[in-house]
Backbone as JSON, one array per atom type, in Angstrom:
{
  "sequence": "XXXXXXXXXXXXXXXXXXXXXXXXXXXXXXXXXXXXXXXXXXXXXXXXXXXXXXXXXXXXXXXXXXXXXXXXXXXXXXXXXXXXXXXXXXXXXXXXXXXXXXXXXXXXXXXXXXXXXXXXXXXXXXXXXXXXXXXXXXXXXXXXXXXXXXXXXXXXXXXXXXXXXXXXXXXXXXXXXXXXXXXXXXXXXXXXXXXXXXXXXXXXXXXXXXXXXXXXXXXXXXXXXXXXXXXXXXXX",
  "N": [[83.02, 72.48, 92.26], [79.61, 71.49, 93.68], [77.92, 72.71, 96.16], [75.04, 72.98, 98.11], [71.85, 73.64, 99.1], [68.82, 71.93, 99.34], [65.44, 71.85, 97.99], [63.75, 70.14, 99.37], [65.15, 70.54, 102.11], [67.36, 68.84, 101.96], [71.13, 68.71, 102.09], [73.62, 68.89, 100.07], [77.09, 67.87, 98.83], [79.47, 67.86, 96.95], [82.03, 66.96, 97.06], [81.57, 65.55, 99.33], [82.63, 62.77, 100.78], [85.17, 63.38, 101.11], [86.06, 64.96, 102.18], [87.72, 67.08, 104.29], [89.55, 68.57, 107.56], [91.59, 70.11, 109.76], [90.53, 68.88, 112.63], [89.16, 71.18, 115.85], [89.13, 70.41, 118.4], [90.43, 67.83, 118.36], [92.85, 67.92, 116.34], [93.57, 66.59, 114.51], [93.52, 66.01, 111.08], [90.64, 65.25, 109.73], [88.29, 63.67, 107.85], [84.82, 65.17, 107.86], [81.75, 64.84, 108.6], [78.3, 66.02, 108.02], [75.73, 67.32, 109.98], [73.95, 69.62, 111.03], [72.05, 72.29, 109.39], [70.36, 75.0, 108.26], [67.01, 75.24, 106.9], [65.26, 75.14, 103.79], [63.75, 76.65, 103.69], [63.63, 78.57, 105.46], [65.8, 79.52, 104.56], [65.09, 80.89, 102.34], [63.39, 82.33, 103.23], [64.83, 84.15, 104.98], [67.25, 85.15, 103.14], [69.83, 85.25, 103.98], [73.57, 86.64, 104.13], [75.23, 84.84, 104.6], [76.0, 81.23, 105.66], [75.42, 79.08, 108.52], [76.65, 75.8, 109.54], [77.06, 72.99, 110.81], [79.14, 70.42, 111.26], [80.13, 67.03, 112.15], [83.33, 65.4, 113.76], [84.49, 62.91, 112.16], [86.88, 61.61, 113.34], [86.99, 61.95, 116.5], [84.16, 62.67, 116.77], [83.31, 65.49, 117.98], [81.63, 68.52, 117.76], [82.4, 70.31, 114.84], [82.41, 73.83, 113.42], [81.49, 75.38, 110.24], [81.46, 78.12, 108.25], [79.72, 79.73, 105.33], [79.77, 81.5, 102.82], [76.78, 83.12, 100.91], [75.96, 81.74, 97.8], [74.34, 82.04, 95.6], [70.39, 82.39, 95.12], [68.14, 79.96, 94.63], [65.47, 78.59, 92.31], [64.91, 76.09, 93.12], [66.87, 75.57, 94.98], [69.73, 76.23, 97.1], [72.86, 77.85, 96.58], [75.85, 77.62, 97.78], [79.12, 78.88, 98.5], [82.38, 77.82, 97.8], [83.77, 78.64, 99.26], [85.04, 78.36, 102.11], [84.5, 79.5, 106.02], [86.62, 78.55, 108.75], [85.34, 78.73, 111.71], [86.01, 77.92, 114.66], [89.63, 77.09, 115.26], [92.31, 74.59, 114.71], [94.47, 74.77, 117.56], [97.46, 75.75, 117.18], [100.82, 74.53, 117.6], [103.86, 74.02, 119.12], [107.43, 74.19, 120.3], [108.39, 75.81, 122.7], [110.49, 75.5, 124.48], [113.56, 76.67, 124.51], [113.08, 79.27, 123.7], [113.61, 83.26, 124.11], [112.19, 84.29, 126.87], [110.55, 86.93, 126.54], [110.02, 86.71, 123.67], [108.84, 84.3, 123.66], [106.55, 84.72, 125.2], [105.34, 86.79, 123.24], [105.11, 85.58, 120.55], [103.7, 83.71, 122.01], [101.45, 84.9, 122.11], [100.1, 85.43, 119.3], [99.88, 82.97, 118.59], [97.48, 82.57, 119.31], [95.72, 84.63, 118.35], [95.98, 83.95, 116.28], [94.81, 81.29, 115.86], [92.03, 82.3, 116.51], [90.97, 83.56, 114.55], [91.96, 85.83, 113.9], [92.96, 87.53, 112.08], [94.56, 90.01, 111.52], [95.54, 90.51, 113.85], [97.12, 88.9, 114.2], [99.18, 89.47, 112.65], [100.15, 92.18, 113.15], [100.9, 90.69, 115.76], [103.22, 89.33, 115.03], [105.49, 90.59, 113.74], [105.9, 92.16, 116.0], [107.49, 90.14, 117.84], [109.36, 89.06, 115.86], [110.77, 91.89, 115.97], [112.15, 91.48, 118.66], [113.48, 89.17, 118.19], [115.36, 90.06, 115.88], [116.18, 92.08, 118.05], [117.45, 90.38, 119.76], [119.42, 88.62, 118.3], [121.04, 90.48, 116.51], [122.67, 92.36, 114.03], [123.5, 91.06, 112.29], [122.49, 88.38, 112.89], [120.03, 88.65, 112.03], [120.16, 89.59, 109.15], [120.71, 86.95, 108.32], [118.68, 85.55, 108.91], [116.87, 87.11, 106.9], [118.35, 85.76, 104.36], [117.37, 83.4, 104.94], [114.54, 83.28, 104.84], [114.62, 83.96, 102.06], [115.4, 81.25, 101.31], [113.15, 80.24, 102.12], [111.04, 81.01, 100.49], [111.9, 80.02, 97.72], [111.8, 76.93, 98.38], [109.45, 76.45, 98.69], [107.73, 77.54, 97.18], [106.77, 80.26, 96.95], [104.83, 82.73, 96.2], [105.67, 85.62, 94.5], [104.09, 88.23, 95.58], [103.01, 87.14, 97.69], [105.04, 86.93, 99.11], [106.25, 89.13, 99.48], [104.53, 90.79, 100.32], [104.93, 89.31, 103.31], [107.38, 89.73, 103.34], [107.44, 92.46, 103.98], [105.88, 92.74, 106.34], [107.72, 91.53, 108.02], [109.87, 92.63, 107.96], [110.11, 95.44, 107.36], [110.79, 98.49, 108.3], [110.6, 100.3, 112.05], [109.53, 102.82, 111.88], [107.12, 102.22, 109.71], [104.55, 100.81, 110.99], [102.47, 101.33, 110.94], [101.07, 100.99, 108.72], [100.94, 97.98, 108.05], [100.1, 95.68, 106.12], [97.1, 94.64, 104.99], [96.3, 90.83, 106.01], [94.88, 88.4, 104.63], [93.01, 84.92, 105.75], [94.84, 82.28, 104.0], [96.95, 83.89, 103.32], [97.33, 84.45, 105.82], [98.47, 81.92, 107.05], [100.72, 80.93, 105.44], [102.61, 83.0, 106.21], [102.85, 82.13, 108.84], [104.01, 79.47, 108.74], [106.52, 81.09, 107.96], [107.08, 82.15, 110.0], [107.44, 79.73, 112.18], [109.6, 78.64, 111.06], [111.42, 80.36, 110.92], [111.85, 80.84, 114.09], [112.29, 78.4, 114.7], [114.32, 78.02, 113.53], [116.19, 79.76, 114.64], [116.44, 79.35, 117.22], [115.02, 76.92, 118.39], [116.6, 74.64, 117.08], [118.83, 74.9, 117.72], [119.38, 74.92, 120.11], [118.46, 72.18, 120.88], [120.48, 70.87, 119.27], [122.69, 71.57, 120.71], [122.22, 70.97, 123.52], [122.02, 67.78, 122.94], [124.77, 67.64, 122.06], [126.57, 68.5, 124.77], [125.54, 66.28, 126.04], [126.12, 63.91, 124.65], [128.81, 64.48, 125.02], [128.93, 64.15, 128.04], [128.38, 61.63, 128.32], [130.35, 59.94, 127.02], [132.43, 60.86, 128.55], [132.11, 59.8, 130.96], [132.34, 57.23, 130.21], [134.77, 57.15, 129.37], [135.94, 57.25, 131.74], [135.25, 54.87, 133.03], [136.49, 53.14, 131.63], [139.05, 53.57, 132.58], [142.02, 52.33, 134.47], [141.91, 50.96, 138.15], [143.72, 52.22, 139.76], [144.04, 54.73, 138.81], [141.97, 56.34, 138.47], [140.34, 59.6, 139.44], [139.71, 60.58, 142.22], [137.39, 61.77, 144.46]],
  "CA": [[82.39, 71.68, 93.31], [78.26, 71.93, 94.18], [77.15, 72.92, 97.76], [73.98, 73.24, 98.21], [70.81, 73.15, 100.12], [67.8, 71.74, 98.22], [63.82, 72.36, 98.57], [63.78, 68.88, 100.8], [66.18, 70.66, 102.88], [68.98, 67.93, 102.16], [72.46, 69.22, 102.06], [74.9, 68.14, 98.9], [78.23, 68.59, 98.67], [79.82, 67.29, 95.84], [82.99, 65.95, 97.54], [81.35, 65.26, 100.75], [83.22, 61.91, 101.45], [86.6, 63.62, 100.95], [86.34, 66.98, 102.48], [88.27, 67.07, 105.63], [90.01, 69.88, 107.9], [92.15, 69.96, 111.26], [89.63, 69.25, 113.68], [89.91, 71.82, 116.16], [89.1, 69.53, 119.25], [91.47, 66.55, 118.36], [93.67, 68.78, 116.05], [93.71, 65.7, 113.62], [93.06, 66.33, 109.69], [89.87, 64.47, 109.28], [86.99, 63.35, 107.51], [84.07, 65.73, 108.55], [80.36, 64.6, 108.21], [77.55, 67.16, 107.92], [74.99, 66.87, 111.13], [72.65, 70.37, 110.78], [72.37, 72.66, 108.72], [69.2, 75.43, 107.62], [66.17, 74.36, 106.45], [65.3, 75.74, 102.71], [62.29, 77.78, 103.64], [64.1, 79.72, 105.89], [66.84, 80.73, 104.16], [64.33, 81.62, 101.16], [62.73, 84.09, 104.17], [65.69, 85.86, 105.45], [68.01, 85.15, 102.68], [71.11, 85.53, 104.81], [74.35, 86.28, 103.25], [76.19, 83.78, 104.61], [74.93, 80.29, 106.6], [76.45, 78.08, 108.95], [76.55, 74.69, 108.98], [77.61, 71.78, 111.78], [79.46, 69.08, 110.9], [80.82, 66.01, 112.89], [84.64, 65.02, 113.27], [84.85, 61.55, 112.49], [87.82, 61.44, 114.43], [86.49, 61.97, 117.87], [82.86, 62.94, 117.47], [83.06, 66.65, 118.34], [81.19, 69.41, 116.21], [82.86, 71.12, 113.76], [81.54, 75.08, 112.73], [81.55, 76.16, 109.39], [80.05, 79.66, 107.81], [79.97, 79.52, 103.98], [78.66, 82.74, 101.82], [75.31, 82.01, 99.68], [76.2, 82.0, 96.54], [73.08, 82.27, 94.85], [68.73, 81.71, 95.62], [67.75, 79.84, 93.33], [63.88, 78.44, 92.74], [65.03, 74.84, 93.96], [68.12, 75.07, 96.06], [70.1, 77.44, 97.6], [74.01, 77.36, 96.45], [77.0, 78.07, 98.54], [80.39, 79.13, 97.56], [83.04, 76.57, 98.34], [84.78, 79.41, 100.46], [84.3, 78.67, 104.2], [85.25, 79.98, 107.55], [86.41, 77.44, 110.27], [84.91, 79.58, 113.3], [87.28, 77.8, 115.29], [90.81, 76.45, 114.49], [93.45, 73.92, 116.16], [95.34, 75.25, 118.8], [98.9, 75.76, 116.85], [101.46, 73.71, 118.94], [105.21, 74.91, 118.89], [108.13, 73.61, 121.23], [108.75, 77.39, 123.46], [111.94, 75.65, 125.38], [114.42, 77.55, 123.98], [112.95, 80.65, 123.11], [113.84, 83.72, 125.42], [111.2, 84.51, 127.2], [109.5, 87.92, 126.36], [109.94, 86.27, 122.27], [107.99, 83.16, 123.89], [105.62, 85.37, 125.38], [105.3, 87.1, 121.89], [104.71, 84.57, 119.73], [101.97, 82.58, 121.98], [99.97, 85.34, 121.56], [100.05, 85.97, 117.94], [99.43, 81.61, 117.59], [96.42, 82.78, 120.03], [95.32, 85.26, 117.43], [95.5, 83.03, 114.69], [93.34, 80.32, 116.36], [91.07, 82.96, 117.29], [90.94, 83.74, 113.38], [92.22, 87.33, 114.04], [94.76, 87.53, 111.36], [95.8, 91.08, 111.51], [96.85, 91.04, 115.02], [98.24, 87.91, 114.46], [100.24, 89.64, 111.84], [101.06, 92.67, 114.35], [102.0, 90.67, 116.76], [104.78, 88.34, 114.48], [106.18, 92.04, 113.9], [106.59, 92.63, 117.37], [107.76, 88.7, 118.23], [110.38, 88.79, 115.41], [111.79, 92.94, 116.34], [112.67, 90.7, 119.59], [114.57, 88.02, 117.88], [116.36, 90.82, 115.57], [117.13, 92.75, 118.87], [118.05, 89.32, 120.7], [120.63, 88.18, 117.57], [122.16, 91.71, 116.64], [122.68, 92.83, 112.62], [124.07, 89.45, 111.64], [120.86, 87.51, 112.88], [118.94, 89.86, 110.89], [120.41, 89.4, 107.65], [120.96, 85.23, 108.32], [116.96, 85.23, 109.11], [116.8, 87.72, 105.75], [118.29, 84.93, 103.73], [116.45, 82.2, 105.48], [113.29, 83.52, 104.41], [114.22, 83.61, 100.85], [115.56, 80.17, 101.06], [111.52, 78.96, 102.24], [110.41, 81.09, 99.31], [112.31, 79.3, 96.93], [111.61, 76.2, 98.39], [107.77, 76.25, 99.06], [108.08, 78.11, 95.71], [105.77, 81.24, 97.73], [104.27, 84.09, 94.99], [106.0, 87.6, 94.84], [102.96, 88.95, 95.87], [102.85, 87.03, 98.48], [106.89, 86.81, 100.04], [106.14, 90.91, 99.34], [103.56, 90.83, 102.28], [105.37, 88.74, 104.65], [108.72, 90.75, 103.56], [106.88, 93.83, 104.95], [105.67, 92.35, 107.47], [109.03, 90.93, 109.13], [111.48, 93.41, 107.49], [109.8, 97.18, 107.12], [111.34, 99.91, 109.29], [109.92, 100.51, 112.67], [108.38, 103.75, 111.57], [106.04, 101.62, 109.04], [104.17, 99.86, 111.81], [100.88, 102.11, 110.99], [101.04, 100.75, 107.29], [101.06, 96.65, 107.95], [99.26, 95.51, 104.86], [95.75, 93.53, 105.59], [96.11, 89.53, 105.82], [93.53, 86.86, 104.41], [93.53, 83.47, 105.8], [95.55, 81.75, 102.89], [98.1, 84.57, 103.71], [98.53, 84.35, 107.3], [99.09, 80.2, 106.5], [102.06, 81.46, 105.01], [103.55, 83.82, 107.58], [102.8, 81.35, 109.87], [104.9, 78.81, 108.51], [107.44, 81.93, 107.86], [107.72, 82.04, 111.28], [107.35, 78.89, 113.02], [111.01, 78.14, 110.66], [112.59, 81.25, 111.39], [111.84, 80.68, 115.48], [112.67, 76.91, 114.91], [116.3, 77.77, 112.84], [117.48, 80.43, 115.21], [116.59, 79.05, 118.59], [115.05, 75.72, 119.0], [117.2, 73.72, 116.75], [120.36, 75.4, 118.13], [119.16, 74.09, 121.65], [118.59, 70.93, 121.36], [121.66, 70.33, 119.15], [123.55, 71.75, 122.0], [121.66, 69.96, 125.04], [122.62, 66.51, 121.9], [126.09, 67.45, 122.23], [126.43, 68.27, 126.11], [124.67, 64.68, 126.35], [127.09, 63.02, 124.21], [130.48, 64.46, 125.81], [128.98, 63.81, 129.02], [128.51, 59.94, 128.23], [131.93, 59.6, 126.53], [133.44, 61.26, 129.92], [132.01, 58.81, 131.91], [132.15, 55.47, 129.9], [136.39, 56.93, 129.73], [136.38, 57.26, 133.57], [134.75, 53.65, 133.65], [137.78, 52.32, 131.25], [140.25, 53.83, 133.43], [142.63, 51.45, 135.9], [140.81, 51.45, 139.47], [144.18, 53.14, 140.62], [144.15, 55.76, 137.65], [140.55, 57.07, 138.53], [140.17, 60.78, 140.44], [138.74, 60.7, 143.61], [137.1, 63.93, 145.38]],
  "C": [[81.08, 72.35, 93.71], [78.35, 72.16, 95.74], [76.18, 73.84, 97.44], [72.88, 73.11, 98.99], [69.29, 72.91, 99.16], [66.85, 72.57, 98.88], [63.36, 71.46, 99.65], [64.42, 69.19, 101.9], [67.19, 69.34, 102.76], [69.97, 69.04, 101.69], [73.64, 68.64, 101.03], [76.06, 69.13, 99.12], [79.09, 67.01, 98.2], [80.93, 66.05, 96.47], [83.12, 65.44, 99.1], [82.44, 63.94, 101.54], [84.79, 62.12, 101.1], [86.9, 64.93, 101.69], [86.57, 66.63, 104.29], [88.97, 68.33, 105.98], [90.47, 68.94, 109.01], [90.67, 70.47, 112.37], [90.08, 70.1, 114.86], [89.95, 71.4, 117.89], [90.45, 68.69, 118.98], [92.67, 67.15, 117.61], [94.45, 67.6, 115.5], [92.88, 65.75, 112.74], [92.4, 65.21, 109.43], [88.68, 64.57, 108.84], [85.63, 64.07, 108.31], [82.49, 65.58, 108.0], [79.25, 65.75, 108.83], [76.47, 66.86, 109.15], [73.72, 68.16, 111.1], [73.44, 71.64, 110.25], [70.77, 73.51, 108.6], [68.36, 75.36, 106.87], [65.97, 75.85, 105.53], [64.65, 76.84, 102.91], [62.67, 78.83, 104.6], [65.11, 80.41, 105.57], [66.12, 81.32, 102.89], [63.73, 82.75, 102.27], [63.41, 84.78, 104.23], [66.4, 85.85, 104.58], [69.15, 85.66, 103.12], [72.27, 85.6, 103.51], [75.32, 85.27, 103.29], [75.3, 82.64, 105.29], [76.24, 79.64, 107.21], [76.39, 76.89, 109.19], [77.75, 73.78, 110.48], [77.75, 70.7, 110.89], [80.31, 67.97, 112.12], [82.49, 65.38, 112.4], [84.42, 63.52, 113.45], [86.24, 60.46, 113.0], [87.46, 61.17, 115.47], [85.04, 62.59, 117.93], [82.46, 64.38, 117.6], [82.56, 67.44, 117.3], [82.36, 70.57, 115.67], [82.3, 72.75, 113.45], [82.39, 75.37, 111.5], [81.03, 77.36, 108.74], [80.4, 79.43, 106.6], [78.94, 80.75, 103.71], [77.87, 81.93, 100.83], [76.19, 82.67, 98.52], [75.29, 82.81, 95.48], [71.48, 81.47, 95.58], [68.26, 81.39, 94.57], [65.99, 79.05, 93.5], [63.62, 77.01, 93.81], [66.09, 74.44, 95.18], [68.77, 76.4, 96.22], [71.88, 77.36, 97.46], [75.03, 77.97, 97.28], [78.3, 78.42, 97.89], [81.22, 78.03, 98.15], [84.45, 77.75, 99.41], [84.39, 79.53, 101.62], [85.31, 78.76, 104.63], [85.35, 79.37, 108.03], [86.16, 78.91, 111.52], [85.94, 78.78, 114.16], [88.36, 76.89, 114.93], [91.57, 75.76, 116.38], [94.08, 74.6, 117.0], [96.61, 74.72, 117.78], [100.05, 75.17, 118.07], [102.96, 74.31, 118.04], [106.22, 74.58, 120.15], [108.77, 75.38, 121.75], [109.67, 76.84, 124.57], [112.88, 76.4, 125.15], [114.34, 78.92, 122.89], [113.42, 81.37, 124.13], [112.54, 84.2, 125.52], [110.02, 85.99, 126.35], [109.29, 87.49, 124.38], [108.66, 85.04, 122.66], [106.52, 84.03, 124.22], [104.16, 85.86, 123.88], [103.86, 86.74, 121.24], [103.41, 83.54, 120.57], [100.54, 83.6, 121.9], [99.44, 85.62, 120.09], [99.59, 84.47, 117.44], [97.96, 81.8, 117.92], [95.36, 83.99, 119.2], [95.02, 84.61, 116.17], [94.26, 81.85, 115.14], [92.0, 81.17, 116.6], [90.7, 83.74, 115.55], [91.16, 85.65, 113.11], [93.6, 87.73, 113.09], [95.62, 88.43, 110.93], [96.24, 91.43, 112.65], [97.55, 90.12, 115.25], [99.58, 88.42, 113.52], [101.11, 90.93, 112.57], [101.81, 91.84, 115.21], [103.41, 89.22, 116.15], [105.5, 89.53, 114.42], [106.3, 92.21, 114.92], [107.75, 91.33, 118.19], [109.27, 88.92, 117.18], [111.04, 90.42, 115.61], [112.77, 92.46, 117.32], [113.56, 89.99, 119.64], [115.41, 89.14, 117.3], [117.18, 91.49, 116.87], [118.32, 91.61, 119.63], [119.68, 88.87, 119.73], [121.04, 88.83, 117.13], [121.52, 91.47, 114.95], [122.93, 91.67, 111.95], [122.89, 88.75, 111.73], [120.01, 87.94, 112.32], [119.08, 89.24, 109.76], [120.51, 87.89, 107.21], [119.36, 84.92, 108.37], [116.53, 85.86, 107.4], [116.79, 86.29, 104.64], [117.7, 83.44, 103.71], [115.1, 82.33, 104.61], [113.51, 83.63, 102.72], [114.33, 82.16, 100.4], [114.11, 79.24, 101.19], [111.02, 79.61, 101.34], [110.44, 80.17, 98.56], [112.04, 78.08, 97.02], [110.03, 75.57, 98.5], [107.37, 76.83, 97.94], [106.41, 79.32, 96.2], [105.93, 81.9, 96.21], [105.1, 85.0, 95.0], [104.72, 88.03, 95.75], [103.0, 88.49, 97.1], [103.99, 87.18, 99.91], [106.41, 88.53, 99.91], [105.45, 91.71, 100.68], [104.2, 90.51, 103.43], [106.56, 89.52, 105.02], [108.6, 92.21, 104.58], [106.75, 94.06, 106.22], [106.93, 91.9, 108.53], [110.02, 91.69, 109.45], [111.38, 94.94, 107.34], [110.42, 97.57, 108.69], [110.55, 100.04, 110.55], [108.68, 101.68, 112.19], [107.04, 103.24, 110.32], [104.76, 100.81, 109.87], [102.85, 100.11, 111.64], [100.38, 101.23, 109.71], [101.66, 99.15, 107.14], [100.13, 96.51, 106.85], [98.14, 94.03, 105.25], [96.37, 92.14, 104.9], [94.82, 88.92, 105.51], [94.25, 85.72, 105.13], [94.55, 82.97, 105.13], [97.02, 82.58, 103.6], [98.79, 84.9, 105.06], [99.12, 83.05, 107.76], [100.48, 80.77, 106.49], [103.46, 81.85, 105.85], [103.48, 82.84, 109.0], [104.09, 80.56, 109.96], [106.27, 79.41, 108.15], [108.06, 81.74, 109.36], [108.28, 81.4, 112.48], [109.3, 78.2, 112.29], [111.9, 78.76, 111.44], [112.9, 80.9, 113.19], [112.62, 79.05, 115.69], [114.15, 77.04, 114.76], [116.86, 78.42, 114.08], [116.99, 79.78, 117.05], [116.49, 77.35, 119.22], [115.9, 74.43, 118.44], [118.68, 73.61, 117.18], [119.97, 74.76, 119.9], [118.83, 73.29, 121.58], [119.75, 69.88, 120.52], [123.11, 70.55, 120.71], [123.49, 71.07, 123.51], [122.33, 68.09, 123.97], [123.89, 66.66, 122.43], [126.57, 67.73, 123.51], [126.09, 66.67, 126.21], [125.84, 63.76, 126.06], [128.67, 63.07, 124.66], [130.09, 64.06, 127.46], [129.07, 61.88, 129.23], [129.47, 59.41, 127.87], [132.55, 60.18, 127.79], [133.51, 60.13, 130.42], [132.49, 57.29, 130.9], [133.59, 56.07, 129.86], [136.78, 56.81, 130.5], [136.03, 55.31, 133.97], [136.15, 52.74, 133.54], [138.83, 52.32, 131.81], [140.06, 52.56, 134.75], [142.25, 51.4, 137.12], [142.18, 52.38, 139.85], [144.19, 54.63, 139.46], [142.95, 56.76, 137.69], [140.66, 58.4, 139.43], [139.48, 60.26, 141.51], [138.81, 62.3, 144.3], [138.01, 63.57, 146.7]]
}
């Protein structure tokens, strides 16, 4: 795929009417149109190594930031790599009813790290967010979260290389905490979605099956108290 900046200063990009992202305003995956961008003659002056680039969400209107590394200066255009930065990201959303608190705590700062594109203290602080859940569910919740996590390997069909990182990351020894192994983007995706399961399996799906079933014996109480004889009914 081209990106580029000509000598006219126009802006190509090859798959312009397909290239979309999670806007980070509306925090709906859409269609993003290009609006300004550096004019040729000045990036032939300073030759920057990277540039950045406004685009419009055609969702709701709001600007977009991208940074993209130059690729190359060339005599007519100026090429980009097709590897960009969102400078800012969606706000990660996550149901924190049935977490316990200092885990809720945790974890909103580590989604607050990732939006903030900080992705090795977002990866400290899932290591500190999931020691919490291990301490909260004992040796058994450990090893049930253990096999959890190979079960979203297998199913998201994750790398070695990459389950190897997150393994480290979730499952190394306290005394390793100096020796977390650096995240890229791509790779804190990952651990993200590592974690947002594991937090989902062991807490929030277990609470709102349980508030489900509370619900449902409470409505079968009553509709049996309704069926009952008027003299057959309790009274306080």
């Amino acid at each position: 795929m081209s990106i580029f900046v000509d000598k006219d200063d126009q802006f190509h990009h090859a798959h312009g009417q397909h290239f979309a992202v999670s806007c980070p305003s509306c925090s709906v995956l859409s269609h993003i149109s290009p609006v300004s961008w550096p004019r040729f003659a000045e990036l032939e002056r300073f030759k920057p190594s990277e540039v950045g680039l406004v685009f419009r969400c055609d969702a709701c209107g709001e600007p977009v930031f991208l940074k993209y590394p130059v690729k190359a200066y060339l005599e007519d255009r100026v090429e980009l790599s097709t590897n960009y930065q969102e400078i800012e990201r969606p706000r990660e959303r996550f149901d924190f009813t049935y977490l316990p608190e200092d885990s809720e705590i945790l974890f909103r700062e580590a989604l607050n790290c990732y939006s903030a594109n900080c992705m090795n203290a977002f990866s400290s602080m899932c290591r500190r967010t999931v020691r919490h859940v291990f301490s909260d569910l004992g040796e058994s919740g450990k090893m049930r979260i253990y096999e959890q996590c190979n079960d979203i390997r297998d199913m998201a069909e994750v790398d070695e290389d990459t389950f190897d990182l997150v393994r480290q990351i979730l499952f190394d020894s306290d005394d390793q905490l100096d020796t977390l192994p650096m995240l890229n983007g791509s790779q804190a995706g990952v651990l993200m979605e590592f974690m947002r399961d594991i937090l989902y399996q062991s807490y929030v799906r277990k609470g709102k099956l349980q508030q489900a079933m509370m619900m449902r014996r409470y409505l079968t109480e009553d509709a049996g108290a309704e069926a009952l004889p008027e003299g057959n009914r309790s009274t306080a």
